[in-house]
N, C-alpha and C positions, 0 to 999 in steps of 0.2 A: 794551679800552674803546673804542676807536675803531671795531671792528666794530658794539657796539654804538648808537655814536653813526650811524653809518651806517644801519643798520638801523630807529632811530628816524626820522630823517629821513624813508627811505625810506617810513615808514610813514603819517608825515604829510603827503607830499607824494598819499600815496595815498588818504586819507581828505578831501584838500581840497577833493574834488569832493562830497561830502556833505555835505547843509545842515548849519546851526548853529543852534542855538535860541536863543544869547545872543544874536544877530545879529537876531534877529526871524524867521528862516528854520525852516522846521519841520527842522531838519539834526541830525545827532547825529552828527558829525564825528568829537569827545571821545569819543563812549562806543565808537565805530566803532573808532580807536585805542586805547583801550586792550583793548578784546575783541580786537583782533587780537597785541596785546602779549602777551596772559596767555598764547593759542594759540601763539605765537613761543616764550614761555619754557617752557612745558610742551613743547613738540616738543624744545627744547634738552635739558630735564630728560630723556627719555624717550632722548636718544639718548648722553648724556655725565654723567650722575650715577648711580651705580653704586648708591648706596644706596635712588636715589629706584627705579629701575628693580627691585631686589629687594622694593621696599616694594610695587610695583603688583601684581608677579609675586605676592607672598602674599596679597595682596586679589582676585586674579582678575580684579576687571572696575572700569573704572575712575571710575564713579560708585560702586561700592562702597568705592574707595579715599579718595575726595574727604569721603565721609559722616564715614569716620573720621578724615582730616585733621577737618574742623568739630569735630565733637563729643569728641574728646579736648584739641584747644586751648581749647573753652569753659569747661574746667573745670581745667585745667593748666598750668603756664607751664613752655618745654623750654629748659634753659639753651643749648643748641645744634641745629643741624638735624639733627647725628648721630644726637643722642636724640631726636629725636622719630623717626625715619625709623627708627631701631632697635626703639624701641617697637612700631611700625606691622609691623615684621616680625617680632619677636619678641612670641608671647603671653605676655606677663608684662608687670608693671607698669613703670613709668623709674627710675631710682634717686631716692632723695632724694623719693619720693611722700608720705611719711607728714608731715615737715615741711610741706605744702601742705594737705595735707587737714586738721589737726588746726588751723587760722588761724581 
């Protein structure tokens, strides 16, 4: 937790030099940090989640992987990240599908 308090920090001290729009400043500080947040934890994902990394490996490219994270959470709720990330590598449905869809 601490690295990543660090890490946050570091990222707002990096963003500080970019205006703010709450401020009156044409800046976008906010949006600067957290675009580099997502970037931060997708490079973590990509180097230290095992399932996320076989989930990209079966999608091939990785705007093809993102399409199908969107559009299977729009329509499914995954009681865990397991199953979804299992889903996404496995073609087959997630357990417990039919209770959601018959709602």
């Amino acid at each position: 937790m601490e690295l990543l308090d660090t890490f946050i920090a570091g990222v707002r001290s990096a963003c500080a030099s970019f205006p703010d729009a709450r401020r009156g400043d044409v800046r976008y500080s906010m949006f600067a940090a957290m675009n580099l947040l997502a970037f931060a934890i997708h490079t973590v994902c990509d180097c230290l989640e095992q399932l996320w990394i076989d989930a990209r490996t079966a999608k091939r490219a990785r705007t093809r992987f993102f399409e199908h994270i969107r559009t299977i959470t729009a329509y499914l709720v995954f009681p865990d990240w397991a199953t979804l990330m299992q889903t996404l590598i496995d073609p087959k449905p997630p357990p417990n599908i039919e209770a959601q869809i018959t709602k």
